[in-house]
C-alpha positions in Angstrom: -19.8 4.3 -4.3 -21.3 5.6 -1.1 -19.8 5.3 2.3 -18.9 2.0 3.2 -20.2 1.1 7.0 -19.0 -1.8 9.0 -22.2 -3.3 9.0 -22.5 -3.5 5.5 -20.0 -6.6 5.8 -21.9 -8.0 8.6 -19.3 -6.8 11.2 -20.9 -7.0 14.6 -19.2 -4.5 16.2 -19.7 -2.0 18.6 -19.1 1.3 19.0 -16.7 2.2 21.5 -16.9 4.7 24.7 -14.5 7.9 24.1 -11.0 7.9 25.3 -10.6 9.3 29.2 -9.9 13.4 28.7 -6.1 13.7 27.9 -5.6 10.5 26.8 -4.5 9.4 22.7 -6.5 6.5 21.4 -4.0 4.8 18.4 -5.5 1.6 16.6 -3.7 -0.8 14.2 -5.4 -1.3 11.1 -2.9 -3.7 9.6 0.2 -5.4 10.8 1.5 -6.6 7.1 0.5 -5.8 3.3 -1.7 -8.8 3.2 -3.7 -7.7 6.0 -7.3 -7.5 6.1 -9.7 -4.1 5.6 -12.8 -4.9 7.8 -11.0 -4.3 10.8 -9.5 -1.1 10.0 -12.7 0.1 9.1 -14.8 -1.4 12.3 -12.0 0.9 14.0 -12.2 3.9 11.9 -16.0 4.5 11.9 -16.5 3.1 15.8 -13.6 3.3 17.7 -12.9 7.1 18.3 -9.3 6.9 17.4 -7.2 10.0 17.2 -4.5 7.8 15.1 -5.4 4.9 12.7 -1.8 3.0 11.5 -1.6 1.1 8.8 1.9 -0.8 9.0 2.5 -2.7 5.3 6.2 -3.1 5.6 8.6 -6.1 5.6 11.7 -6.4 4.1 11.0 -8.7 1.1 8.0 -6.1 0.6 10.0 -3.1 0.3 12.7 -4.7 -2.1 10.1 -6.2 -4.1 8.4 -3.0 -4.4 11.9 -1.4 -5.2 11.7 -4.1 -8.0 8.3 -2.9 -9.5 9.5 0.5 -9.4 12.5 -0.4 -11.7 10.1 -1.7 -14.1 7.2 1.2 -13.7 8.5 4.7 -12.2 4.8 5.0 -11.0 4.3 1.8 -9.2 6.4 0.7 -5.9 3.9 1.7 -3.8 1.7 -0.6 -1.4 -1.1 -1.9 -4.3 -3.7 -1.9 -1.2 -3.0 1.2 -0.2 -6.0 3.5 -2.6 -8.2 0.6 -1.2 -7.4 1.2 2.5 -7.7 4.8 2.1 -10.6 4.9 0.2 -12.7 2.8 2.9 -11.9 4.2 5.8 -10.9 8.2 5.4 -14.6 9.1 5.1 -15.5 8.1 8.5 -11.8 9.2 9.8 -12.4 12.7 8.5 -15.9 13.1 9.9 -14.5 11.2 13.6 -11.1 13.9 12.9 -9.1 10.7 13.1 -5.3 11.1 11.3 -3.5 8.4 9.4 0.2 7.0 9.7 1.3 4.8 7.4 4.4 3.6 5.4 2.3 2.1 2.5 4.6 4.4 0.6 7.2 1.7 0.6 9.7 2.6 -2.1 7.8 5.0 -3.8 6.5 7.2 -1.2 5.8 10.2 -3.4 4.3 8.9 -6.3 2.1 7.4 -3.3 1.5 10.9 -1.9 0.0 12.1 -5.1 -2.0 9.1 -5.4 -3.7 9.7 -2.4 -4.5 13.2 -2.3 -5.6 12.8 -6.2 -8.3 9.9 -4.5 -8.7 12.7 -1.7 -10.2 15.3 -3.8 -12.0 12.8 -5.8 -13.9 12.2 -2.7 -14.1 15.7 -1.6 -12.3 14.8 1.6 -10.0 17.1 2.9 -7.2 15.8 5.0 -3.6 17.5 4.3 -1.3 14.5 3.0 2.4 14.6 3.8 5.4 12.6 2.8 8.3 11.9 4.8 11.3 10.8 2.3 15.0 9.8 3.6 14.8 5.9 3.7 16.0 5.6 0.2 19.8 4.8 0.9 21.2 3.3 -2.6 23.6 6.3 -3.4 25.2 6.3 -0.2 25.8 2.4 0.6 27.1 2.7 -3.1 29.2 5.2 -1.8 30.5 3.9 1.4 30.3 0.1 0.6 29.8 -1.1 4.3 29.7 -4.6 5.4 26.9 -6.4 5.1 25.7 -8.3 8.2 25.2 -11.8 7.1 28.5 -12.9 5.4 30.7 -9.6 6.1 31.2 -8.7 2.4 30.8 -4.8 1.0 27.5 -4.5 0.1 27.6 -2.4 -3.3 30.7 -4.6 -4.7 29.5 -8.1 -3.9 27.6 -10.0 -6.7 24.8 -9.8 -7.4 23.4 -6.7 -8.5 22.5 -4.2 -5.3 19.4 -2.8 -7.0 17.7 -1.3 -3.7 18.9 0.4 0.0 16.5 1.4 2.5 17.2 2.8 5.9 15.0 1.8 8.3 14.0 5.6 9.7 12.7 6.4 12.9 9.5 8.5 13.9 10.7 12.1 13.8 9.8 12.5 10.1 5.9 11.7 11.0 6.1 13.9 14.1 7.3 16.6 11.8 4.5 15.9 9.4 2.0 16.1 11.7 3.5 19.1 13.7 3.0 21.2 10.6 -0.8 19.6 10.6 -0.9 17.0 8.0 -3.7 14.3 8.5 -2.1 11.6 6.5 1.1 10.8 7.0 2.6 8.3 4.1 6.4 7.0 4.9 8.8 4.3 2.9 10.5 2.8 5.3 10.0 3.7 8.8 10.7 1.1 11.7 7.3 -0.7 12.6 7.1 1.0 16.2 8.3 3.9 14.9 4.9 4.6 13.2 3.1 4.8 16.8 6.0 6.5 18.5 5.8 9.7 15.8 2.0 10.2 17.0 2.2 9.6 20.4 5.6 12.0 20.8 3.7 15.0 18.6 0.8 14.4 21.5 2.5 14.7 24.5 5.7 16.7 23.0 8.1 13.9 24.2 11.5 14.8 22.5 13.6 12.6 20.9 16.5 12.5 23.7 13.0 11.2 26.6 14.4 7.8 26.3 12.3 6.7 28.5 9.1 7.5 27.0 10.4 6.8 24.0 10.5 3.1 25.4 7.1 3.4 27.0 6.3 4.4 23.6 8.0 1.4 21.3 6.4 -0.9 23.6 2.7 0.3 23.0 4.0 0.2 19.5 5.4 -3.0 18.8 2.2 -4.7 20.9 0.2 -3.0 18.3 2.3 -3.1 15.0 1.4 -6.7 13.9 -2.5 -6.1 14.1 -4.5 -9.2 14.7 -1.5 -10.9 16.7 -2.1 -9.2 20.0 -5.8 -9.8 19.6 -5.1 -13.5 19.6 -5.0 -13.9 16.0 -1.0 -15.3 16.2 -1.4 -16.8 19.3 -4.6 -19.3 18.6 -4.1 -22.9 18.4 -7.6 -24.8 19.0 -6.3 -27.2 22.0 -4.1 -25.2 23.6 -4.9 -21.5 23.4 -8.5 -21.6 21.8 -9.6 -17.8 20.9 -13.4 -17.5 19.7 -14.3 -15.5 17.0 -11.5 -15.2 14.4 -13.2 -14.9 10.9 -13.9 -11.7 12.8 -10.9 -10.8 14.7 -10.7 -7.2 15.9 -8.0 -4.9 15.6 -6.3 -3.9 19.0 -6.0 0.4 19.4 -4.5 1.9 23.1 -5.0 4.4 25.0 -2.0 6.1 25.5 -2.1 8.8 28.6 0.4 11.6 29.0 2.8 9.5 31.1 2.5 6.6 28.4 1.6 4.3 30.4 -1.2 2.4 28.4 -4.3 0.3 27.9 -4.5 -2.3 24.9 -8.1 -3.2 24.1 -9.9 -4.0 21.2 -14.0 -3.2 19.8 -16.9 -4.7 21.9 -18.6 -8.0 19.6 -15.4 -8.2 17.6 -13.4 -11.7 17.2 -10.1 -12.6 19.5 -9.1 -11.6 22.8 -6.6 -8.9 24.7 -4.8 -10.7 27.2 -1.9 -10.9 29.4 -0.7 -14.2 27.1 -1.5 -13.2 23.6 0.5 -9.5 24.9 3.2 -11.5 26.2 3.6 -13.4 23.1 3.5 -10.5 20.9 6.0 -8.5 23.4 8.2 -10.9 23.0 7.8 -11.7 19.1 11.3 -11.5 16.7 12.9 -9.8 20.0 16.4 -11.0 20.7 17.0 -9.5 23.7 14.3 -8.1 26.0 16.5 -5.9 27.7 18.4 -3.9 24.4 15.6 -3.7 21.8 17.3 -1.7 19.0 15.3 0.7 17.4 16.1 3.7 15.2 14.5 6.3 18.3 15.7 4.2 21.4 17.0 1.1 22.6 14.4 0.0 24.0 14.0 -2.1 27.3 11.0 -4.3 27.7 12.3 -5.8 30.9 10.9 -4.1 33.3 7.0 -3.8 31.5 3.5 -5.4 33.1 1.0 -6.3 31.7 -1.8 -6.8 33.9 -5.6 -7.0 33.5 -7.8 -3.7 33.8 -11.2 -5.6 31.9 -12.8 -7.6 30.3 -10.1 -7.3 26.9 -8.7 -4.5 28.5 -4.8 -5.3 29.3 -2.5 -2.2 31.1 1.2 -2.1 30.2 3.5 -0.1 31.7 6.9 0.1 32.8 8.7 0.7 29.7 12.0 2.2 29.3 14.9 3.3 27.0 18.4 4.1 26.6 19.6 6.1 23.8 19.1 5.7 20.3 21.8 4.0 18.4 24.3 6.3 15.9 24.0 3.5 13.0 20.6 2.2 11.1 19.7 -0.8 10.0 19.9 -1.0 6.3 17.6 -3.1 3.8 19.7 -4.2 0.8 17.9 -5.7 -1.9 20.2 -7.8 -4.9 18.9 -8.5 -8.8 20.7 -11.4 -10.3 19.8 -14.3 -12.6 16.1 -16.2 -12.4 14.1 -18.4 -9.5 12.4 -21.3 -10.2 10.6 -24.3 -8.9 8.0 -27.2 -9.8 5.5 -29.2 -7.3 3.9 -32.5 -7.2 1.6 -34.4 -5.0 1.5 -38.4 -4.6 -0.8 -39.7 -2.6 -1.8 -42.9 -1.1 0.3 -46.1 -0.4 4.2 -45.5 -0.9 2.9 -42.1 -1.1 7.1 -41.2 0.1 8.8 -43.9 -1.7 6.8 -42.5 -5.5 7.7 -38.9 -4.5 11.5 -39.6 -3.3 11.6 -41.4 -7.0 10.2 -38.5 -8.4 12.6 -36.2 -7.1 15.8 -39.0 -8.0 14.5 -38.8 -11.8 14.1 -34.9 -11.5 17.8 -34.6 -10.2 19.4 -36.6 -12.4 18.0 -34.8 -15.6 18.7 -31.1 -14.6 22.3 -32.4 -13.9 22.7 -34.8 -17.3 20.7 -32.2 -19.6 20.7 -28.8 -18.3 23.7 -29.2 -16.2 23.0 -28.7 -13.2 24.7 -29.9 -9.3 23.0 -31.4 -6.9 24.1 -28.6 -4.5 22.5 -25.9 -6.5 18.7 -27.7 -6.0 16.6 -27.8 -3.1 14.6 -31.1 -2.5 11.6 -31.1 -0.1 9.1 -33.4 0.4 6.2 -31.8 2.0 4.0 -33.2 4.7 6.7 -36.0 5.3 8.7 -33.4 8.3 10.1 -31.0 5.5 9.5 -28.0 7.9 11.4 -29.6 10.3 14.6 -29.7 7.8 15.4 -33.5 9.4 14.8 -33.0 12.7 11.5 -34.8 12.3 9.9 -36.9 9.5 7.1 -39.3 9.0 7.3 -42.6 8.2 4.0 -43.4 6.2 2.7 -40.2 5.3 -0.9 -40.6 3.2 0.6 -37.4 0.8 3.1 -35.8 0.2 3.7 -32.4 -2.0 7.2 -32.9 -3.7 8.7 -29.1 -4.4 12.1 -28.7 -6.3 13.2 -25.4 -6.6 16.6 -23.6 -8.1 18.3 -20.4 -9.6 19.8 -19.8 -12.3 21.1 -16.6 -15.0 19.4 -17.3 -17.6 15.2 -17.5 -18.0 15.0 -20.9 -20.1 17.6 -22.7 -17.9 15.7 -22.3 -14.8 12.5 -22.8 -16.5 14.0 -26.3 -17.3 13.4 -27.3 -13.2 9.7 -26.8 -13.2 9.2 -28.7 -17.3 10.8 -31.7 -15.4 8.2 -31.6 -12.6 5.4 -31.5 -15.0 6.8 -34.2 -17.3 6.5 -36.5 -14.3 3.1 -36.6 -15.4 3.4 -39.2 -18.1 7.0 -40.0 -17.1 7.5 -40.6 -13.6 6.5 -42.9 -10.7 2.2 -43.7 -10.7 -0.2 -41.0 -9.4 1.5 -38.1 -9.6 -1.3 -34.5 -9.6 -1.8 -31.3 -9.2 1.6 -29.9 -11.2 2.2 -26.5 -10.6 5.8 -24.5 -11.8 6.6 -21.0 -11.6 10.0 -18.8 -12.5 10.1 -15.6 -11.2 13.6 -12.8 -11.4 15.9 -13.4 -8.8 15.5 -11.3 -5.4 17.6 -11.7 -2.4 17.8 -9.3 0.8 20.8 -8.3 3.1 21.1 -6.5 5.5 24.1 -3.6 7.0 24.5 -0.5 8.9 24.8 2.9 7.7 25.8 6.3 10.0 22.8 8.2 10.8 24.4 11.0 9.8 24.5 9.8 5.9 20.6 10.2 6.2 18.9 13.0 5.2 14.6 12.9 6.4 12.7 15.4 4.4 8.7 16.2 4.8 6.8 16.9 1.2 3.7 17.9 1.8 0.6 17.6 -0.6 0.9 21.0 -2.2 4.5 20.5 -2.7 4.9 17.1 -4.2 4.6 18.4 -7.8 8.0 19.8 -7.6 9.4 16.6 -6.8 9.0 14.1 -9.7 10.6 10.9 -10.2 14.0 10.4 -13.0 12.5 7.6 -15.7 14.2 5.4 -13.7 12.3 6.1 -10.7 15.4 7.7 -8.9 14.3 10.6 -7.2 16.1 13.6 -8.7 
């Protein structure tokens, strides 16, 4: 397959002018593992970037990936990554553009090889490095800290602790790309991190420049969730309309040597860049403004503006830090027993009343049969307020979806919840449709703090990766 062009999906892009002299140009290509390709690539081939970042990290993603890798020492890596890389590293080698990403997630090496295998497939040559140190397990197992939620020790609570993962911070990728690799593949690394390790190995801000470090996790976390900031997030037809967004652009900044920034996006793209969709994404899963905790700063947002410089052109500045904290925040991911649930629609009159019988008859067989409490099942009746968890409901709705889901140890007794649902079928109240049951091994995340100092980051680069293979059970030895 030849080089794939933006306009060969019909993007209507165009190209961008170059940064100012002096400035760093950094563009999101993805803000979650789901994300879509087209925009990464509209950025890639026209948007002169010095830094493309793909973030593909939450922390369901990187314990289900620590999962896969259980079951298959070579998988645990993002499954999009090969495809991300492959699409746009043509056009970033010829436009000298590097790439950050932690699409590595709990198998960071095996990803490493990956992509420099695809690399010189392609004849492309762009120096892959690795940055390892995330991977926590032996020493919460160790140390046994207190988890967050509930204040038990993390490694001797039930169930299983299967995974551990320190969120890292960006010195790793400024190492990386200090000793000049072009790709850059992390587990993982705290979202803004991945735009603060560029922009410090730019300007040769130092870890202790809290302040630019701040300037810096701002720009970052504007730009980590992709689409959001270019209205994707922040759309709602009556109140915030946003044109365009089957063809939302990707926002990228231009970062000058004092940080202070501008967050734009391409020219005939989708969405919008401005002061309300920033705001919204400045604010987004912060808790407090004023002491955003990082693993490179505390971070203090209080004191940015955001003010408009264009026409989808927004300047932030104002940014500032405090030191970064002595403890990171740990992802712990437990194996345990099996997850299951059934759905069911009824529609039409009583549409409520047939689906709240429905879920009566379900109930009552898991506990008489399979023995089963009441506690241990969740009931909801969608499109009648279930979002709302009973702080809002509708009367008379025309549908309604009913889901019961459960857990349990054993494979063929949580089966037994969804084979109820689909019974319903011939067996339950009238007009019941569209069955659909799944059972899937129990996953649950935690979360607790481990000592910085009980970390160890480590840069592998492409030529060295051979020498560090993975034990059969995809523990690195």
């Amino acid at each position: 397959m030849g080089i794939v062009k933006a306009q060969d999906l019909g993007s209507t892009a165009r190209e961008a002018d170059p940064p100012e002299p002096g400035t760093v140009r950094i563009g999101s290509g993805a803000g979650f593992a789901g994300d879509r390709l087209d925009p990464a690539l509209e950025l890639a081939q026209l948007g002169h970037l010095d830094f493309l970042v793909f973030e593909l990290l939450g922390e369901r993603t990187v314990a289900n990936a620590q999962k896969a890798r259980l079951n298959d020492p070579s998988a645990g890596y993002d499954p999009t990554l090969l495809d991300r890389i492959r699409l746009t590293a043509p056009h970033c080698s010829a436009n000298g553009t590097r790439i950050i990403t932690n699409g590595g997630a709990a198998n960071p090496l095996t990803a490493g090889r990956a992509v420099a295998g695809l690399l010189d497939d392609m004849g492309i040559d762009m120096p892959v490095a690795v940055v390892i140190g995330d991977d926590v397990l032996d020493q919460v197992l160790a140390t046994d800290p207190l988890r967050w939620e509930d204040s038990q020790p993390a490694a001797s609570s039930e169930p299983r602790l299967a995974s551990a993962n320190a969120y890292l911070g960006a010195s790793g990728i400024r190492r990386a790309l200090d000793e000049g690799a072009r790709i850059v593949i992390t587990g993982r690394v705290a979202d803004p991190s991945l735009y603060v390790g560029p922009l410090s190995h730019s300007f040769s801000w130092s870890d202790d420049d809290s302040d630019h470090i701040g300037q810096a996790t701002v720009i970052g976390h504007l730009l980590e969730c992709g689409g959001q900031v270019t209205g994707g997030y922040f759309a709602d037809p009556m109140t915030k309309p946003v044109a365009g967004l089957d063809r939302l652009g990707f926002p990228y900044a231009d970062v000058s040597p004092s940080g202070d920034a501008v967050i734009g996006k391409l020219a005939g793209t989708g969405g919008a860049v401005t002061v309300r969709t920033c705001t919204e994404q400045l604010l987004y899963e912060v808790a407090d403004p004023g002491a955003y905790v990082t693993p490179d700063v505390v971070a203090d947002f209080t004191g940015t503006v955001l003010r408009e410089v264009g026409s989808d052109r927004i300047a932030v500045t104002g940014g500032k830090g405090v030191a970064a904290p002595v403890e990171l925040k740990v992802t712990l991911g437990y194996l345990g027993g099996w997850e299951a649930e059934g759905q069911i629609t009824y529609a039409g009159p009583r549409a409520l009343l047939r689906a709240q019988l429905a879920a009566d008859i379900v109930v009552r067989r898991l506990e008489r049969i399979h023995g089963y409490r009441e506690s241990e099942l969740s009931v909801e009746f969608i499109g009648a307020g279930a979002s709302f968890r009973g702080l809002s409901d509708v009367a008379d709705p025309p549908e309604v979806r009913l889901r019961v889901a459960g857990a349990a140890q054993s494979r063929r007794r949580a089966s037994a919840i969804g084979a109820e649902v689909e019974a319903l079928y011939t067996n339950g109240p009238a007009g019941g449709g569209g069955a659909r049951t799944s059972v899937r091994e129990s996953l649950s995340v935690k979360s607790c703090s481990l000592p910085r100092a009980l970390t160890k980051v480590s840069v592998i680069h492409a030529d060295e990766l051979t020498d560090h293979e993975e034990a059969s059970d995809g523990r690195e030895v």
